[in-house]
C-alpha positions in Angstrom: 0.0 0.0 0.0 1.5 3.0 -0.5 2.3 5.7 1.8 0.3 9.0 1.3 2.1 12.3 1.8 2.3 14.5 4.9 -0.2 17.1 3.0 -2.5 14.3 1.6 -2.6 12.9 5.2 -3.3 16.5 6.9 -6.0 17.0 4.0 -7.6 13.6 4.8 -7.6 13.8 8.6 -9.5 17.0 8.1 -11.8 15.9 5.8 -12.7 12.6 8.5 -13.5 14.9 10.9 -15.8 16.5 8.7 -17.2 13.4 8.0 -17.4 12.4 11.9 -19.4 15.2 12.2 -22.1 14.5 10.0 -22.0 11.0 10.9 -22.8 11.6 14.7 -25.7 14.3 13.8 -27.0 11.9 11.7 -26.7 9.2 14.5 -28.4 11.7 17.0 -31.1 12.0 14.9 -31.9 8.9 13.9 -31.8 7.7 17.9 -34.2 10.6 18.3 -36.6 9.0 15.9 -39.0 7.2 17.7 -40.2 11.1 19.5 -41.8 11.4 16.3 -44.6 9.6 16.7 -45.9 11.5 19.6 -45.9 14.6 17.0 -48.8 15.5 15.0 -48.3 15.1 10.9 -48.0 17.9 9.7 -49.0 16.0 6.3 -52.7 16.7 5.6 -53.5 15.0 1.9 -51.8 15.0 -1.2 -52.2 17.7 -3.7 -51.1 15.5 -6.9 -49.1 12.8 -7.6 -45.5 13.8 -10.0 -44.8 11.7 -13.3 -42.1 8.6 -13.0 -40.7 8.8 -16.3 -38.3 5.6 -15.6 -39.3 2.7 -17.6 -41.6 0.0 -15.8 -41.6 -3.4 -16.7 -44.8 -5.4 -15.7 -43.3 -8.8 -16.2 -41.2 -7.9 -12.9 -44.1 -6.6 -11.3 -45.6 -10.1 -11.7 -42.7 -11.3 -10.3 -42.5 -9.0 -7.3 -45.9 -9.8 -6.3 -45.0 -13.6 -6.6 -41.9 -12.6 -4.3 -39.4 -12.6 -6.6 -37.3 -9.1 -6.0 -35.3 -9.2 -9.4 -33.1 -5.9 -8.4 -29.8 -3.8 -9.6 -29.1 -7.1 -11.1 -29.3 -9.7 -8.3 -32.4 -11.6 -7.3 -34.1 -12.3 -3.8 -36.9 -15.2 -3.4 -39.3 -14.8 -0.4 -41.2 -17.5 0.9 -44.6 -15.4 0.6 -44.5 -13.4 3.3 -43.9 -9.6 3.2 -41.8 -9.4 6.2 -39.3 -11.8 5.0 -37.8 -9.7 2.2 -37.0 -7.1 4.7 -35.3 -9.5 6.9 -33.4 -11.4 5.4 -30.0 -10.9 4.6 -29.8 -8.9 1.4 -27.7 -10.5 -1.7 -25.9 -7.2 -2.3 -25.5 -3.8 -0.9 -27.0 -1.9 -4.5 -29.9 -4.8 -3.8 -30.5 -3.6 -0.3 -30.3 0.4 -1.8 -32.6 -0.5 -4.5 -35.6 -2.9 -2.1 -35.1 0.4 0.5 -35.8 3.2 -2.1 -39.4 1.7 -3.0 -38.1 2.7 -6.7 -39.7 -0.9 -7.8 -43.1 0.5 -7.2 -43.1 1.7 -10.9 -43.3 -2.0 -11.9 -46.1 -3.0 -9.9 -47.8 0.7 -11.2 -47.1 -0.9 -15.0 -49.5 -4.0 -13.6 -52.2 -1.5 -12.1 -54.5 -4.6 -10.8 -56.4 -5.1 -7.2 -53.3 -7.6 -6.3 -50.6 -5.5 -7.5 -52.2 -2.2 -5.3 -52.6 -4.4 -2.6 -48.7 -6.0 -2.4 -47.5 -2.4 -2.3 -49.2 -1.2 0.6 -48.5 -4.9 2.1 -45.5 -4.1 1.4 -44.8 -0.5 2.8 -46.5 -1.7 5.6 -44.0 -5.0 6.0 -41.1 -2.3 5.8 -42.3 -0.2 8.8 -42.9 -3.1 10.9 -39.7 -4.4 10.3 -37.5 -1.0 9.6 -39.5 1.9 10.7 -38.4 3.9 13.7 -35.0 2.4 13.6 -33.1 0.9 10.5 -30.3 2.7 10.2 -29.7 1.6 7.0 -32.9 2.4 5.7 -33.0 5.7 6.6 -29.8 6.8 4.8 -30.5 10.4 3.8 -29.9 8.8 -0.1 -32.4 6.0 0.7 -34.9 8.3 2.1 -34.9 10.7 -0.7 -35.2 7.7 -3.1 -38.2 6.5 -1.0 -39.8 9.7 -1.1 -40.1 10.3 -4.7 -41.0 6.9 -5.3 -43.9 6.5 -2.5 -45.3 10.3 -4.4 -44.8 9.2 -8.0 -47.0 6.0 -6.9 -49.3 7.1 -4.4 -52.3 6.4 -6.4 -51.1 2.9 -6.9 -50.4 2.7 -2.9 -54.0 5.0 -2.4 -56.8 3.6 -4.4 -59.3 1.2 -3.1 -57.1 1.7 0.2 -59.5 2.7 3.9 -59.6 5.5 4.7 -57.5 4.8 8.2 -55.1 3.9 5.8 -54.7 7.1 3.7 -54.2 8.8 7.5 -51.8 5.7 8.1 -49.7 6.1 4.7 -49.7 10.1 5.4 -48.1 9.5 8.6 -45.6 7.1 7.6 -44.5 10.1 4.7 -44.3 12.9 6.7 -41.9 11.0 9.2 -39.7 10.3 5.9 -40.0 14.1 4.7 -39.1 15.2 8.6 -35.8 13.2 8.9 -34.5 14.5 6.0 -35.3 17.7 6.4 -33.1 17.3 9.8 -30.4 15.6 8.0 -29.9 17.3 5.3 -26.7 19.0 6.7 -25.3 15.5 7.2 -25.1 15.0 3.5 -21.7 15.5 1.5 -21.9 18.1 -1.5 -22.7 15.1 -4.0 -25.1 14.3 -6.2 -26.7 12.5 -2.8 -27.3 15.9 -1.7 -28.7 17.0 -5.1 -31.5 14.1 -4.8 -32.4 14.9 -1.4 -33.3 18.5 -2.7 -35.1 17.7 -5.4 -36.7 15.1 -3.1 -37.8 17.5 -0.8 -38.7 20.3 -3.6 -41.1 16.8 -4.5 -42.6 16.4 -0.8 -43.2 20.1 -0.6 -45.0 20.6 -4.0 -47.1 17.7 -3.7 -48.5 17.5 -0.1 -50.2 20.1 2.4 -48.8 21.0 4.7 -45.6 22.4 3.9 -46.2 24.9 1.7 -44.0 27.8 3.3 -41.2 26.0 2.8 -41.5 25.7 -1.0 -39.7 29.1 -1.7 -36.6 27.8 0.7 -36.3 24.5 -0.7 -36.2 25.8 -4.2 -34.0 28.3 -3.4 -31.7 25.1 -1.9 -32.0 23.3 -5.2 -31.0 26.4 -7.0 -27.7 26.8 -4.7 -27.2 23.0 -5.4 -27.3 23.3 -8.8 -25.2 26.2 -9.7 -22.5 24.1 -7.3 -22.6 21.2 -8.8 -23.9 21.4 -12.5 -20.9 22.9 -14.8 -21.7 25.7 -17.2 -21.0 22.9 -20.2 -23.8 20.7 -18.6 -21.7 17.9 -17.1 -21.8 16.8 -13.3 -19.0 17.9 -10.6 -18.3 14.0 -10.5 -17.2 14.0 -13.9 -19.1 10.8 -13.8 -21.7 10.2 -17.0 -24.2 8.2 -15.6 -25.1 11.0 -12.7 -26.2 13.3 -15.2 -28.6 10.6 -17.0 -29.8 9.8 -13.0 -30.2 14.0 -12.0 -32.2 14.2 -15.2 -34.9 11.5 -14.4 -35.7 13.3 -11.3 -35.2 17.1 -12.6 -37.9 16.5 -15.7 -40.9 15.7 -14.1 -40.2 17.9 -11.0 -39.8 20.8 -13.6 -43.5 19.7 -14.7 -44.3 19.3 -11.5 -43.8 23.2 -10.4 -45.7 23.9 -13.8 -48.6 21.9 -12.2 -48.6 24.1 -9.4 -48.8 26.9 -11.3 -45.3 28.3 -9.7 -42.5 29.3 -11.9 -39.9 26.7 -11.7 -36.2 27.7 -10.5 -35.0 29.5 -13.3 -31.3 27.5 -12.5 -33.4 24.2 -12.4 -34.4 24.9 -16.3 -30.9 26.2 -17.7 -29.0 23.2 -15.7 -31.7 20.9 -17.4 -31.1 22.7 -21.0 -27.5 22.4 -20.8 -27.3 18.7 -19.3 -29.2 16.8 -22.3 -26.3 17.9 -24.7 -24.3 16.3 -22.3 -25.6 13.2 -22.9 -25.6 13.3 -26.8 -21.9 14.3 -26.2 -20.5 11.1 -24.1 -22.6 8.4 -26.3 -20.4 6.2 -28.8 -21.8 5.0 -32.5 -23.9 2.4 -29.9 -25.5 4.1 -27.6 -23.3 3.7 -25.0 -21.5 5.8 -23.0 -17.7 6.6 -22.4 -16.7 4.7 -19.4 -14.9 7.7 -17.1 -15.0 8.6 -13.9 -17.5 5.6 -12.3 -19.3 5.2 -15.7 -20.9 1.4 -16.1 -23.3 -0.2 -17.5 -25.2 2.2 -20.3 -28.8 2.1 -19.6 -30.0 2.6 -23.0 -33.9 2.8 -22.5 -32.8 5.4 -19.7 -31.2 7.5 -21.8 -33.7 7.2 -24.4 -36.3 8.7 -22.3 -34.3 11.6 -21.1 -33.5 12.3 -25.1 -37.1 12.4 -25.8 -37.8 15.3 -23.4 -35.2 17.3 -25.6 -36.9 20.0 -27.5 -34.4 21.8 -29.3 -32.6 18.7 -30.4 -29.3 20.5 -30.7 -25.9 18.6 -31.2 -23.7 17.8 -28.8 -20.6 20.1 -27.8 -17.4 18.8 -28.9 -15.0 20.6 -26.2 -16.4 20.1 -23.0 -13.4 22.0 -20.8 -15.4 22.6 -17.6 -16.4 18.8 -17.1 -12.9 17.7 -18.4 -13.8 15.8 -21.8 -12.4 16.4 -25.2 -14.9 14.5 -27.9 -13.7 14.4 -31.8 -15.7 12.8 -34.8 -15.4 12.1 -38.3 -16.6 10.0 -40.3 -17.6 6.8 -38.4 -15.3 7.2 -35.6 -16.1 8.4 -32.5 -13.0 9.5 -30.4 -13.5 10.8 -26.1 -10.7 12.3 -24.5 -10.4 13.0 -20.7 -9.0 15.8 -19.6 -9.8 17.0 -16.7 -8.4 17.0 -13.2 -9.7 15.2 -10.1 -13.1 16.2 -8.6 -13.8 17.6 -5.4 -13.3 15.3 -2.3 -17.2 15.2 -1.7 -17.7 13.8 -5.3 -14.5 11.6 -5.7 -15.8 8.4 -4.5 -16.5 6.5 -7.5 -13.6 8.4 -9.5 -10.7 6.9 -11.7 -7.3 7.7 -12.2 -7.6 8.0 -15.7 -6.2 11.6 -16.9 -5.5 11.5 -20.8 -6.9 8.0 -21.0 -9.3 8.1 -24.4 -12.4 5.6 -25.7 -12.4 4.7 -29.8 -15.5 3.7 -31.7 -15.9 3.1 -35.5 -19.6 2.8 -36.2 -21.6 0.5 -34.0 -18.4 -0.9 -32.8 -16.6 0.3 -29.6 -12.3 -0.6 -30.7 -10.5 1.0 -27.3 -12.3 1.5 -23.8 -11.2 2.1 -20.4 -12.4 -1.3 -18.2 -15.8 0.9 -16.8 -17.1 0.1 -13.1 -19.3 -1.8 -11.2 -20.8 -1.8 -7.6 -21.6 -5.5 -7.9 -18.3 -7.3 -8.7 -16.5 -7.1 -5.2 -14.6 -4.4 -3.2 -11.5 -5.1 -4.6 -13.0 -5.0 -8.3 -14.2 -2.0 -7.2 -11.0 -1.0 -6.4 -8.1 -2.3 -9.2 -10.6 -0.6 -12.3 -10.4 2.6 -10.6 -6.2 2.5 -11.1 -4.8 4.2 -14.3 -3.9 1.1 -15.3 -7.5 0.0 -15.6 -7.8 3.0 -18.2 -6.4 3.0 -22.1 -3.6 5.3 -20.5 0.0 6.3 -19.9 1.2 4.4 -16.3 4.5 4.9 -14.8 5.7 2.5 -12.5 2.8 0.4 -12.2 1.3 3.7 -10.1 -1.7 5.4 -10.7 -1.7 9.3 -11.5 -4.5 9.9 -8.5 -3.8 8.6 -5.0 -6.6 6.9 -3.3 -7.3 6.3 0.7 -7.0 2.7 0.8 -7.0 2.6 4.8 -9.9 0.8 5.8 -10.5 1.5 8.9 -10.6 5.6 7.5 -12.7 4.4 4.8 -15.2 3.3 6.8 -15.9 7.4 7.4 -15.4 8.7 4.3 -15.6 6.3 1.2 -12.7 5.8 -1.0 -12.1 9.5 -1.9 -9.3 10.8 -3.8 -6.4 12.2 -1.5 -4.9 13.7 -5.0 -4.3 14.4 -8.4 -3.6 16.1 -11.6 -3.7 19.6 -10.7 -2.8 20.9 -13.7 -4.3 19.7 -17.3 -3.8 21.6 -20.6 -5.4 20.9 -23.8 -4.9 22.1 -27.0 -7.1 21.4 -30.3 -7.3 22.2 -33.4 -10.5 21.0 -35.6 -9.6 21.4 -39.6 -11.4 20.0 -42.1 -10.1 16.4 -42.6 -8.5 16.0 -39.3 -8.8 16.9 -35.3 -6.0 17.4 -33.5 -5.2 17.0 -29.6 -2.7 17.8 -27.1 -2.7 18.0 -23.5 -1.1 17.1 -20.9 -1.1 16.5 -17.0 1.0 16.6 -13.1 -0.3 13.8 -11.9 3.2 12.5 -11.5 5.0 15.3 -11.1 5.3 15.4 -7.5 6.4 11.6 -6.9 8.7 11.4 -9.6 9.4 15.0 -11.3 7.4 14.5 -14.5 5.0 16.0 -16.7 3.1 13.3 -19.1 2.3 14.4 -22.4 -0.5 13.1 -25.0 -1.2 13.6 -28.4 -4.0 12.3 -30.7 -4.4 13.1 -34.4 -7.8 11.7 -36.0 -8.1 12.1 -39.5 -8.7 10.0 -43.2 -12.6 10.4 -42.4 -11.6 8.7 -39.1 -10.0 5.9 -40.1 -6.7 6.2 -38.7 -5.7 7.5 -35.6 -1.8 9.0 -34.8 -1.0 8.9 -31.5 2.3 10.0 -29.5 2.9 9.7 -25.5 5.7 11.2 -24.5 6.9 12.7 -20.6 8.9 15.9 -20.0 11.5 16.0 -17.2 10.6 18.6 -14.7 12.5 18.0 -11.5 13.8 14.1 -12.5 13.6 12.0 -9.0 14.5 8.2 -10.6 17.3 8.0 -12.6 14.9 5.4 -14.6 11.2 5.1 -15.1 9.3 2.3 -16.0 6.1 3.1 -18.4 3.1 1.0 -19.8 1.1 2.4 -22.2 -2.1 0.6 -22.6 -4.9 0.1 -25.1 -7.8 -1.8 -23.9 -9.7 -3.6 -26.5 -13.5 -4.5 -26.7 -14.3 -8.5 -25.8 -15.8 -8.8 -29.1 -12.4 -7.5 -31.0 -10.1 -10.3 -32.0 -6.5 -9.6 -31.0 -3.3 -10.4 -32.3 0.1 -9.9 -32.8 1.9 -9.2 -36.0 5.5 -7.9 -37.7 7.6 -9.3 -34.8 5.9 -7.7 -32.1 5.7 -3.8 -33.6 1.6 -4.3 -34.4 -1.8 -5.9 -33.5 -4.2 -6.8 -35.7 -7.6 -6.0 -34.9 -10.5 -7.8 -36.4 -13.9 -6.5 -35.8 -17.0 -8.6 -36.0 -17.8 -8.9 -39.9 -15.2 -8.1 -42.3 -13.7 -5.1 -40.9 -10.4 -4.9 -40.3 -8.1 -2.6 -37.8 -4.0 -2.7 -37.0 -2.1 -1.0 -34.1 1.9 -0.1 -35.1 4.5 1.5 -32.8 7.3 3.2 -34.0 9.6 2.6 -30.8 9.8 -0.7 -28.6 7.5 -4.0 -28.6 4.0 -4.0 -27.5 2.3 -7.5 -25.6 -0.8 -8.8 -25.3 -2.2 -9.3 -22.2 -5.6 -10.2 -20.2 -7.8 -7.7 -19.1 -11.5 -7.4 -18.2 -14.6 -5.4 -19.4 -17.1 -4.7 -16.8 -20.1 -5.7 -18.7 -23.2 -6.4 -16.6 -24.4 -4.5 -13.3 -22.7 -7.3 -11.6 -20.4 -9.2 -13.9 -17.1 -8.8 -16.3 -16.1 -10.6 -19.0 -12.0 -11.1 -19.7 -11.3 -9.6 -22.8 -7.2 -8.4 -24.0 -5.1 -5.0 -23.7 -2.3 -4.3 -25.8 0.9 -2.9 -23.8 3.9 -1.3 -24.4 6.4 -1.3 -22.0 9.2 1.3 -21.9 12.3 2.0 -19.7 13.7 5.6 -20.0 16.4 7.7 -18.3 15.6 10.5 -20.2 13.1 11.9 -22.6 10.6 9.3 -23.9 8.6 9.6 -26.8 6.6 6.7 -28.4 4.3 7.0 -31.6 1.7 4.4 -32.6 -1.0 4.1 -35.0 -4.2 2.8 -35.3 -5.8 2.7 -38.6 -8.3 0.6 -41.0 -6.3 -1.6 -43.2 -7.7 -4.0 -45.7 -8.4 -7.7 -45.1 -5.0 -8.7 -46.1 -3.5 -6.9 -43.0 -1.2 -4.7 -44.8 0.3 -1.9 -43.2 1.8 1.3 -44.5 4.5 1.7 -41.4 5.2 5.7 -42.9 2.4 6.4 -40.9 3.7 4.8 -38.2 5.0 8.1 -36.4 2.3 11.2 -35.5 3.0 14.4 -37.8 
């Protein structure tokens, strides 16, 4: 494990504290919990019920109310009662999130049937026996916000045919909900946690009577939240894709929802929500799918459809995303994403990667070079090794990441796996021309462990069929006499690899008749394993092609990656970058 630095450890013993802080208010208020029910709801009815625009699928509503809990990828089987799926022990953490949030609901809404209305308030019910005045787990301030938007979206599911004593009963049970976060709020990091529990709020407040003078406060919340963590180029403080696809499902109905209530809705809510849908247009390859930076996984294509459909200017896509970091270049069929930006802040670096300058290649429907992605279902240590820069189509030097993670557990425990540091500094250069796009930048993410300052350059041109590439480092304040460097390409599982000329290329052959070559100019480059974290809770092996260097001094290495034809020859001129 390696040792962090006297500044990284001040900066990380201040930010535990921070976290111990929130930790024991949160604590406090959960053990004052149970007071609650000697209060009067302040909760009098609901005034109308917001729009779930996530997809539902009634075929696992049917299952759910046969007890089958098919969820974030793993499945639970209950033995018929409704108590026993919020007892027993949960197959995964992202299960246990997804059972607690009640976002599930939408499926058994997609069944609308006597039986399907009557397992939902079963099941609520089955959850605040079990969980209600003291799961600590359940009321997470992430959870509860979840929860609350999902119990509004589907009250009418939860309400109709229901007793009366039960509407009073339901109302009850959602005000204690709306009152602990309102309480906990300031326990919550400046993430995109805290972003949901705003608009969660913004939800409760718009839709039920009884809080009404707090509308103009929580929107005013929302608004600060926003302009924090929403980038002028529509991207998320994170720098991770997915968040902005998540913000979005929540942020478009609550939008209508203001409209509903005939109350002008935060004029920040609607400009973050303009400039975010670009965003998504801007990280998809030829497939659909998104770049995997910065905590990206799995795409979720019918997801992102929905958000796209709610776009009503239909404008393209920037191509120079500089406040979220990303450098994007097309032509032709190829699709070529660039990161470039430095580490996020330490409240929304959990899920980040080490993987400044690494860059994602697609040629039509078919991704070619891709960072390894993530996953919150394949294992701690999973978790952990794709978040190195080694995980990511990237410059390493020796076999070290450019960020520096907290890897001490028993610190972890407080505040997540958070990046201690990072590039600092990133520069990019481009230069769009009409046959080819040009990129330089660079980044310090070494600079202060061994004196260095890594340099990248990409050239896509030929109607983006051949891509000129050079990594090179500059000496700064040299610390090792030698460095050791990999430079890796990781290729897609359904790309056949191998190697050619004596070591200086890889052949690349897509599925169908298209074919691809790698060259280097300097060194040999080897073929080794590496993984692609394909399903919510799976990887499949697939290979990475590696060039290993040792340098004393300056190091420059060109490569090439081009279309060739299907005899798999190469022109080696073009081996070296102009």
């Amino acid at each position: 494990m390696a040792r962090i630095s006297l500044a990284e450890y001040r900066r990380v013993l201040g930010y535990f504290f921070t976290c111990l802080c929130r930790f024991l208010r949160f604590r406090l208020f959960i053990f004052l919990l149970p007071l609650r029910r000697f209060m009067k709801s302040r909760i009098t009815g609901l005034l109308l019920v917001p729009k779930d625009i996530r997809t539902a699928d009634p075929t696992v509503g049917n299952d759910i109310c046969n007890g089958h809990f098919c969820l974030d990828g793993w499945v639970c089987v209950t033995m018929g009662e409704e108590n026993s799926v919020f007892t027993s022990v949960p197959p995964s953490v992202p299960w246990r999130n997804a059972l607690l949030g009640f976002g599930w609901l939408r499926h058994l809404c997609a069944i609308d049937s006597p039986a399907s209305r009557s397992r939902a308030r079963g099941l609520i019910d089955a959850w605040f026996t079990s969980e209600g005045y003291r799961g600590l787990r359940s009321y997470e301030p992430l959870i509860t916000a979840r929860r609350i938007i999902s119990w509004l979206s589907h009250s009418r599911l939860i309400l109709e045919d229901a007793e009366e004593s039960y509407h009073h009963h339901f109302l009850g049970i959602l005000d204690l909900q709306v009152y602990f976060l309102i309480r906990t709020l300031p326990c919550v990091p400046h993430d995109h946690a805290r972003l949901t529990c705003l608009i969660a709020l913004n939800y409760a407040v718009l839709c039920v009577s009884g809080y009404e003078k707090s509308q103009p406060r929580f929107a005013h919340l929302l608004d600060q939240e926003l302009s924090r963590q929403i980038l002028p180029d529509g991207g998320h403080v994170s720098r991770n894709p997915g968040v902005i696809v998540d913000l979005l499902l929540d942020l478009l109905p609550l939008r209508q929802t203001f409209t509903s209530r005939n109350i002008s809705p935060p004029a920040l809510l609607l400009c973050a929500i303009d400039r975010m849908i670009p965003m998504i247009r801007f990280f998809r390859h030829g497939d659909g799918s998104f770049g995997l930076f910065n905590g990206m996984g799995v795409s979720r294509f019918d997801d992102m459809a929905t958000v796209l459909a709610y776009d009503d200017t239909f404008g393209t896509s920037p191509d120079n995303a500089r406040y979220s970091g990303y450098q994007r270049a097309g032509l032709g069929k190829s699709i070529l994403l660039m990161d470039t930006g430095v580490s996020p802040p330490i409240d929304s670096s959990r899920r980040a990667h080490a993987g400044c300058l690494s860059f994602e290649l697609s040629t039509g429907r078919q991704r070619l070079i891709l960072n390894c992605g993530n996953s919150t279902g394949v294992g701690l240590k999973w978790q952990e090794a794709v978040r190195m820069t080694a995980a990511h189509s990237a410059l390493t030097v020796n076999d070290s990441s450019s960020s520096s993670f907290l890897n001490y557990r028993c610190l972890q425990a407080m505040t997540g796996p958070v990046i201690l540091s990072g590039p600092e500094t990133v520069t990019v250069r481009r230069s769009d021309m009409p046959h080819q796009i040009v990129l330089d930048a660079t980044h310090d993410g070494y600079r202060k462990r061994f004196g260095i300052i890594c340099k990248r350059r990409l050239l896509l041109r030929s109607e983006g069929t051949e891509l000129l590439g050079e990594d090179s480092f500059e000496d700064v304040d040299r610390k090792k006499a030698e460095i050791f460097c990999a430079i890796r390409f990781h290729f897609h599982p359904d790309i056949e690899v191998s190697l050619v000329q004596d070591k200086k290329a890889v052949q690349l052959c897509l599925p169908g008749s298209e074919v691809w070559a790698m060259a280097i100019g300097e060194g040999e480059v080897m073929i080794e394993e590496s993984v692609y974290l394909s399903g919510v809770n799976d990887f499949c092996r697939t290979k990475q092609a590696v060039i290993y260097i040792r340098s004393s001094g300056s190091m420059r290495i060109p490569w090439v990656i081009q279309r060739i034809s299907q005899s798999g020859e190469m022109d080696q001129k073009k081996v070296a970058p102009e």
